[in-house]
C-alpha positions as CSV (number, residue, x, y, z in Angstrom):
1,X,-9.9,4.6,-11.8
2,X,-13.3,5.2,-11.1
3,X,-16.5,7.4,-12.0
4,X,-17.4,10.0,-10.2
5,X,-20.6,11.5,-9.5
6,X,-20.9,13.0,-13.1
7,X,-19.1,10.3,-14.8
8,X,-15.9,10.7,-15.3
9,X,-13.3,8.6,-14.4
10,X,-10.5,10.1,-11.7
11,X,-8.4,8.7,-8.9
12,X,-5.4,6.7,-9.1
13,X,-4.8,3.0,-10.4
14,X,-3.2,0.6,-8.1
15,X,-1.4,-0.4,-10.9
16,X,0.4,2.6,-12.0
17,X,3.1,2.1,-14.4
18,X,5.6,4.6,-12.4
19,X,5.5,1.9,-9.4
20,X,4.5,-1.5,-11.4
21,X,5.6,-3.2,-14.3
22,X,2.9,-5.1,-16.5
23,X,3.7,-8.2,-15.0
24,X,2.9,-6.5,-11.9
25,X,6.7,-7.2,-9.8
26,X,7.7,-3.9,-7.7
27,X,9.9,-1.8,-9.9
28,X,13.1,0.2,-8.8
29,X,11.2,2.8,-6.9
30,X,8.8,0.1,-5.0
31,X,12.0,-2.3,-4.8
32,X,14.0,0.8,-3.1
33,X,11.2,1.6,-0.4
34,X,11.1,-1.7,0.8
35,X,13.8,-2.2,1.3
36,X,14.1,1.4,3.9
37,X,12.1,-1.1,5.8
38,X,12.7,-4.5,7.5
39,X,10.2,-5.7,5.4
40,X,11.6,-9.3,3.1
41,X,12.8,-8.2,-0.1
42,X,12.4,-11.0,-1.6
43,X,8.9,-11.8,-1.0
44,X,6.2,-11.1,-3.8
45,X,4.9,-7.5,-3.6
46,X,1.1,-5.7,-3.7
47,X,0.9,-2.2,-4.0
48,X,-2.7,-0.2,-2.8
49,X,-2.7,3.8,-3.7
50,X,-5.3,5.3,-0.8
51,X,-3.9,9.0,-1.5
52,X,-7.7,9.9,-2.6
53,X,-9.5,8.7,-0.3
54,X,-10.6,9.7,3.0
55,X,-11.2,8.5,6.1
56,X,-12.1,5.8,6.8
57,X,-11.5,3.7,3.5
58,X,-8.0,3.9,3.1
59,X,-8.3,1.6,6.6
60,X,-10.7,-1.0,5.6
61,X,-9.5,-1.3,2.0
62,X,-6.0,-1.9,3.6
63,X,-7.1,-4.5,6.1
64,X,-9.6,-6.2,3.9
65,X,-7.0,-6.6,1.0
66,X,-4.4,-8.2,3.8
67,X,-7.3,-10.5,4.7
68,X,-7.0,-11.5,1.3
69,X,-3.0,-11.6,0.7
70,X,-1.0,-15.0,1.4
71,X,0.9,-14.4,4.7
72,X,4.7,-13.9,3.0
73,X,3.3,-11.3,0.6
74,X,4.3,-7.5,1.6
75,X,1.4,-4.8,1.3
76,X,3.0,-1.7,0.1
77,X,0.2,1.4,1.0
78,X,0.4,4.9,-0.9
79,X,-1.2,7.5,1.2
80,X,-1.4,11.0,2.1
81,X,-0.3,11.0,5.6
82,X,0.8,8.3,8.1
83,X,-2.2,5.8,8.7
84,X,-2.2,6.6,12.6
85,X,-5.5,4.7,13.6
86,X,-4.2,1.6,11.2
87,X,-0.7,0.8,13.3
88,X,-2.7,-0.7,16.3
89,X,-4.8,-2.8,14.1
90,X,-2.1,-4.1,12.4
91,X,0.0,-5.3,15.5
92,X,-3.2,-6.9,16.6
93,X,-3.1,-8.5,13.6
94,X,0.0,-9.5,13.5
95,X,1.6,-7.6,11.0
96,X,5.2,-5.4,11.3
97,X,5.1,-2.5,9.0
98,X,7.3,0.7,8.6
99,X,6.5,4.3,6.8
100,X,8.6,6.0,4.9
101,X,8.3,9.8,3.5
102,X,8.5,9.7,-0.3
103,X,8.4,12.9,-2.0
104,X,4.4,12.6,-2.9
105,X,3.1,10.2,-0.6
106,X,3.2,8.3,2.8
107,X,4.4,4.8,1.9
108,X,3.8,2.1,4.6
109,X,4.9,-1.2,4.0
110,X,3.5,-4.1,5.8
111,X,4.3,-8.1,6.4
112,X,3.4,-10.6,8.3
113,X,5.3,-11.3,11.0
């Protein structure tokens, strides 16, 4: 969470304890949208919740945070719609990745090819 511009703290963790357990490994719900992807299942798992931002952060906090992943972990990305303008960065990147249609949010999981 963060402060906003009278102080109070709002938006989502990235750490939520609906999609991560404390030791931070996917849970059931995480585990069963990977693997509605080709993504490896048995690779270690980050999770980044973008549903409150706009445009164009949700973008560069994804590709900044892959920057920073090792290449076998999968990036799973919570959003509010399908990340059109990120798909073409990512294959330029070298990344595969897949959305899926949860019932409040716009999952996209990414790995390295």
């Amino acid at each position: 969470m963060w402060p906003n511009m009278f102080g109070e703290r709002v938006g989502p963790l990235t750490t939520e304890r609906e999609h991560m357990t404390s030791n931070h490994q996917p849970t059931e719900q995480t585990t069963a949208l990977i693997s509605e992807t080709g993504a490896p299942d048995d690779a270690p798992v980050k999770r980044l919740d973008v549903q409150s931002l706009g445009p164009p952060k949700p973008l560069k906090q994804t590709l900044e945070l892959l920057a920073d992943l090792d290449d076998d972990t999968v990036l799973v990305q919570f959003n509010d719609r399908a990340p059109q303008h990120l798909y073409p960065k990512l294959e330029d990147r070298g990344y595969d990745f897949e959305s899926v249609e949860a019932e409040d949010a716009t999952v996209t999981v990414i790995w390295h090819r």
